[in-house]
N, C-alpha and C positions, 0 to 999 in steps of 0.2 A: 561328217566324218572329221575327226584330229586332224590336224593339219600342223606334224613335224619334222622339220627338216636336219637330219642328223649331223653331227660333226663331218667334213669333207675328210680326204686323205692327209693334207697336211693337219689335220686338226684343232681348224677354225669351225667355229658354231657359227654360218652364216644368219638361221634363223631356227629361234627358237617360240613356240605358240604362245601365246600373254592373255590367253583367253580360257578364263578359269574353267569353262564348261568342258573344255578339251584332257583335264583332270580330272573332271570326277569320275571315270569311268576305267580307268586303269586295270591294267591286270594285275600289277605290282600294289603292294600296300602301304607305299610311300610314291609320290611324284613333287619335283619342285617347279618351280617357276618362278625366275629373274622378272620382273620390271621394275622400270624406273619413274616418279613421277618427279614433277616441278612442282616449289612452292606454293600453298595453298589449293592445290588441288584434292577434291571431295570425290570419293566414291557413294556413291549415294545407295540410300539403304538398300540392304538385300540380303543372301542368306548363302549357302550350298551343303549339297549332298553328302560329302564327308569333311570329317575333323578338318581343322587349318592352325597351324603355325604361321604365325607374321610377326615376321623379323627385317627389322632394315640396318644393313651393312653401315649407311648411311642416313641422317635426319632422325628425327622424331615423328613417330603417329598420334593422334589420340583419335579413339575406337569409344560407338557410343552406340546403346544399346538402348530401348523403349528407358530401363532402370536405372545405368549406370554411365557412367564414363572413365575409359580409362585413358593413361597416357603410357607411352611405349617407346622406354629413349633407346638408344643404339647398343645397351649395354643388355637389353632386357628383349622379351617375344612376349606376342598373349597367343593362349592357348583358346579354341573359338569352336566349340564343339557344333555340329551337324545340325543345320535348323537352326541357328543362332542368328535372326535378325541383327544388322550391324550398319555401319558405315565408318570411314574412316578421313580422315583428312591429315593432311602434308603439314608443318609444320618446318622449312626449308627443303631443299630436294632431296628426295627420299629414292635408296637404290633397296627397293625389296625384294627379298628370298621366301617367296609363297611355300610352305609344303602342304599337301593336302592327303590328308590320311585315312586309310581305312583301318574308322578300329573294328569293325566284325574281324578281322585276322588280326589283327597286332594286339600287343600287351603296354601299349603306351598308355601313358600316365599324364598329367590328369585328364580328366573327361567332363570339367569342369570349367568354365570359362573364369583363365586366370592369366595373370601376369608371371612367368618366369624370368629369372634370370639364366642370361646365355655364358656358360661359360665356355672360355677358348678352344677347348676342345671341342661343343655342340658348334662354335661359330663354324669351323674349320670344315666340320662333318657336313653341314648345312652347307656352304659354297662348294666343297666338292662335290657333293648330290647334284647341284647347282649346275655341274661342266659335264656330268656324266651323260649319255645318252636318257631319252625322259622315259623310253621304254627299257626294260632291264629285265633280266632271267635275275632270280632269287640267289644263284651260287656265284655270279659274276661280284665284278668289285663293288658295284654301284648297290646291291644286292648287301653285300656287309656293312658298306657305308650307311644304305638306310636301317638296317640293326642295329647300328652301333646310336644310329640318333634316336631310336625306339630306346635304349636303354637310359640315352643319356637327359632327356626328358622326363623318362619316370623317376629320375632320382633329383632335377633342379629345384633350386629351390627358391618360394614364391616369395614374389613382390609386393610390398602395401602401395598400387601404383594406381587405386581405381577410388573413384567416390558415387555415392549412389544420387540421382536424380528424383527430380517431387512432383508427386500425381496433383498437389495440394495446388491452384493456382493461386494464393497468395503467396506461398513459397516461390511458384514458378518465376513471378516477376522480383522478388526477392536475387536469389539463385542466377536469374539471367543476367542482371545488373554486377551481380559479382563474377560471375564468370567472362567478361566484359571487361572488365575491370576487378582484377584481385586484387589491389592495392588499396580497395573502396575502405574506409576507416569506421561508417556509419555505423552506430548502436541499432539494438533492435527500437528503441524509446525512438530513432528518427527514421525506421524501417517502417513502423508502425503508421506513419504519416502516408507512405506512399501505398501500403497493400490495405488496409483500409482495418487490419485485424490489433488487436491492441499486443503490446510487445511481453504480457504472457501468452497469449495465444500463439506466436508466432516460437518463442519458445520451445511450447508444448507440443505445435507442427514439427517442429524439426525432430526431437527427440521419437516425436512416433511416427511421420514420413519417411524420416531417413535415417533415423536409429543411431544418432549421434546431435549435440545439441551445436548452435550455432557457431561458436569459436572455433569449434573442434574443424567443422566443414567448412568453416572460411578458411583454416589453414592447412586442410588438406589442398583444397582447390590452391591456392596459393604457392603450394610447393611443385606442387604440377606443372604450376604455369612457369615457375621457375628454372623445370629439369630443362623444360623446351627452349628458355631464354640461356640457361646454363650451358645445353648443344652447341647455341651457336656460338662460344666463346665470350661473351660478354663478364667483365670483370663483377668477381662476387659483390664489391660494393655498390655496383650500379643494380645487380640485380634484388640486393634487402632493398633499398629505396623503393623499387620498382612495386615490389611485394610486399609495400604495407613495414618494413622493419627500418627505424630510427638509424640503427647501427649493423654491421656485417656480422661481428661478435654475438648478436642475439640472436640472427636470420642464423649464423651456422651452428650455435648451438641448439635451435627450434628444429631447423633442417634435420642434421644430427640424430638428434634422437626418433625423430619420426619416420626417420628414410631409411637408417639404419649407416648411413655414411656419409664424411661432410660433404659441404657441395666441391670444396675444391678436388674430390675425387671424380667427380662427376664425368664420363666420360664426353670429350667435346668432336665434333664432327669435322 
């Protein structure tokens, strides 16, 4: 049985459940759940019964899938539809606002595992659901609350915050060196030495494993690793160094265009 303890009379939440199984099963078609983790800590693979929004108040996630990986800075949620194999890791301490959704009754949007952007209004809507009792009648407030985040979901809009993963394993050991290290500089001509495949082959991997050719997925990954360096406050110049770029001037007009905003907008934690 759930196991929730509601607001007392002065209206402090002495304890609230952090145990996702205790949500899947709701009456209501929205429940949230607050936890908080510390640096570096991994949720290891697994899945649930309904839709999930994950959003952190605070930190960075990146969320990784058998396919793809995604990263999830504090300005942004991913959307993690039902059955969706996942795990997730911390990247600084991370204060997350779980919601877990039933879409057989709602009209939320998408149903597609993506990246949104949260804007101030979903943020607000998201932490008040967050305080409200975790059981709720439909006409109460907590009841409008989760409406108004139904709505405000289906209309946010998406993030290029995800890169896809390689079934190929000379890719794989490729791909792991660089995600390891995204500042790596090497040509495919000295990639070629260590995966044993010649650097058109490895080329021609990329373009049809991951449907983007090698520059393209070094500097997705690269900026990724940046949003997370970016979070914790670290000065723009230390982080183009960091990521493979000569100069800050060339990392934020790469940044820029690819992200859709410089890095000095980047929200920091």
């Amino acid at each position: 049985m759930p196991c929730f303890i509601e607001k007392t009379p002065n209206g402090i939440n002495p304890m609230r459940s952090t145990d996702p199984l205790d949500y899947q099963n709701l009456p209501q078609r929205i429940g949230a759940m607050p936890k908080s983790f510390s640096d570096g800590f991994v949720i290891a693979l697994h899945h649930h019964e309904r839709d999930q929004l994950l959003y952190a108040i605070r930190g960075t996630m990146r969320l990784r899938t058998e396919q793809e990986a995604w990263i999830v800075p504090p300005a942004g949620a991913i959307y993690i539809p039902a059955g969706t194999a996942h795990s997730v890791s911390m990247h600084g301490d991370v204060d997350m606002r779980t919601l877990y959704i039933d879409t057989e009754n709602t009209d939320t949007q998408p149903k597609t595992l993506r990246t949104i952007a949260v804007s101030n209004l979903l943020r607000e809507l998201i932490l008040a659901l967050s305080e409200e009792p975790v059981i709720y009648a439909p006409a109460s407030r907590a009841g409008t609350i989760a409406k108004m985040i139904e709505m405000e979901i289906g209309r946010a809009r998406e993030l290029s915050l995800h890169f896809p993963l390689p079934h190929d394993p000379r890719l794989q050991i490729l791909c792991a060196e660089l995600l390891a290290n995204p500042s790596d500089r090497r040509t495919l001509d000295e990639w070629s030495q260590i995966t044993g495949a010649s650097p058109r082959t490895l080329a021609r991997l990329f373009e049809y494993d991951l449907g983007m050719g090698f520059n393209q997925w070094r500097q997705r990954i690269r900026f990724h690793s940046a949003l997370e360096t970016l979070s914790r406050g670290e000065p723009i110049s230390r982080v183009a160094h960091q990521h493979g770029y000569r100069s800050a001037s060339a990392f934020s007009a790469a940044f820029s265009k690819v992200m859709g905003a410089p890095p000095s907008q980047m929200p920091v934690k």
